[in-house]
C-alpha positions as CSV (number, residue, x, y, z in Angstrom):
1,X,18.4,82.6,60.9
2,X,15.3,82.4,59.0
3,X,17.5,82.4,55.7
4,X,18.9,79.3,57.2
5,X,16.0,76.9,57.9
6,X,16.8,78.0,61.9
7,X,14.5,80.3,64.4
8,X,14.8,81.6,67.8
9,X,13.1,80.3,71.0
10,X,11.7,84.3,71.6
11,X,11.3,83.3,75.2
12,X,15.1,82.9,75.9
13,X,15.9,86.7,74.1
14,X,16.9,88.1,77.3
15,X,17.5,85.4,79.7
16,X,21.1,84.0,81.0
17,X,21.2,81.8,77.5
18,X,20.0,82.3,74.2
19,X,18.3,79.0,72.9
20,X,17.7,78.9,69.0
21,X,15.5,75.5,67.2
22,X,17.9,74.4,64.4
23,X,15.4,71.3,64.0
24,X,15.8,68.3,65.5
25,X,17.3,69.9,68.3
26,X,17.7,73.0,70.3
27,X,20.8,75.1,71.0
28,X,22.0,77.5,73.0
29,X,24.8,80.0,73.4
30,X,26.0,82.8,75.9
31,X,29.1,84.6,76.8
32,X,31.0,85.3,80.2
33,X,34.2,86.5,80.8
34,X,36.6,87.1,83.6
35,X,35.4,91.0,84.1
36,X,37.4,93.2,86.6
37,X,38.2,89.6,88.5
38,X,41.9,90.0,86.9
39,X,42.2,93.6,88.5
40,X,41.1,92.0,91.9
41,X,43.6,89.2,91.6
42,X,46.8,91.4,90.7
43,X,46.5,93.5,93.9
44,X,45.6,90.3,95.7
45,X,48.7,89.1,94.4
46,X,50.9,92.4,95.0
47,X,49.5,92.3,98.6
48,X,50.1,88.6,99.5
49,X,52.8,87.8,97.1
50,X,49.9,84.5,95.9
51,X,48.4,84.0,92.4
52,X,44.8,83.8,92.3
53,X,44.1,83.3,88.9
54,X,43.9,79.8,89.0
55,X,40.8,80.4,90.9
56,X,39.2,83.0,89.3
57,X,39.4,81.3,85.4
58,X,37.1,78.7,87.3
59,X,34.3,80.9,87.9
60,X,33.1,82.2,84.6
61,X,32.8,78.6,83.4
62,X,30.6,78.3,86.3
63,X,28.5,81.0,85.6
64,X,28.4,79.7,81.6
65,X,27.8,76.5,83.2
66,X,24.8,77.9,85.3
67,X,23.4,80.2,82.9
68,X,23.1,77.1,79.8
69,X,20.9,75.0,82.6
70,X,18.8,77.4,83.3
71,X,17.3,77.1,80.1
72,X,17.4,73.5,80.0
73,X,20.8,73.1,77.8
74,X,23.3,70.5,78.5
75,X,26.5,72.9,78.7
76,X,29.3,70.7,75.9
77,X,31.8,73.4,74.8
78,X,32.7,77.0,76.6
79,X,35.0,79.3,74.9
80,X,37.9,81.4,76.8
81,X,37.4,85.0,76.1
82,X,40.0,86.8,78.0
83,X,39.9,90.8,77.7
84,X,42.9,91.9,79.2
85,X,43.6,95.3,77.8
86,X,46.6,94.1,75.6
87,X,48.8,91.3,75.0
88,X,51.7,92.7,77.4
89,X,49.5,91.2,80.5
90,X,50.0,87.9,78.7
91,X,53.8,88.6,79.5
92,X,53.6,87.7,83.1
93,X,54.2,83.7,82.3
94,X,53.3,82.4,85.9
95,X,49.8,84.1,86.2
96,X,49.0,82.9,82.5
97,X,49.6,79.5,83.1
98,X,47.7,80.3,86.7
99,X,45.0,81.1,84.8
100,X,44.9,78.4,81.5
101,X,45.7,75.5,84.6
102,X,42.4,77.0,86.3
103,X,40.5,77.2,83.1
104,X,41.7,73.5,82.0
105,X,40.5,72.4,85.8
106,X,37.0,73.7,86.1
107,X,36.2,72.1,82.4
108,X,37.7,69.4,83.6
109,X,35.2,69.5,86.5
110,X,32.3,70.3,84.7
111,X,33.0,68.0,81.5
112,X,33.1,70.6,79.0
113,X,35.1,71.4,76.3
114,X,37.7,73.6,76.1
115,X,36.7,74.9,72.4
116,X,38.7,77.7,71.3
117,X,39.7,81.0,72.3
């Protein structure tokens, strides 16, 4: 970063955000993901016959949400990073869209952007 005019804020390396001074301003960046949420919701969904994805793309944009204010960033853009062993899950149409509606609601509620991913 150095090589760039940029540093690190040292005290973030190892917090819930990483904050780096690119000048006039700070910024910082972190990553969340679904985890083993997806396995949860597919045997909740085998069992009851209802989708809970919808629900569970909400909560790591609450957790990016959480983890950017506690180091005093205003949280503008989360990416979707969705590890899901191969693109065959994908197939299932009704639990993607279960899970981009869910995603597209809670940045909706927390004013963020949906960037990329």
């Amino acid at each position: 970063m150095l090589a760039h005019g940029f540093g690190e804020i040292e005290a973030s390396r190892g917090e819930s955000a990483y904050v780096v001074d690119v000048g006039p301003f700070h910024i910082a960046s972190i990553v969340e993901c679904l985890g083993t949420k997806t396995l949860v919701a597919d045997e909740m969904q085998r069992l009851t016959g209802q989708s809970f994805f919808a629900g569970i793309a909400q909560d790591p944009i609450a957790m990016a949400v959480n983890d950017l204010i506690t180091v005093g960033a205003t949280p503008l853009v989360v990416q979707a990073y969705w590890a899901a062993g191969g693109s065959e899950w994908f197939a299932d149409a009704q639990r993607s869209q279960a899970l981009v509606d869910g995603w597209k609601a809670a940045c909706d509620v927390c004013k963020v952007a949906w960037g990329g991913g």
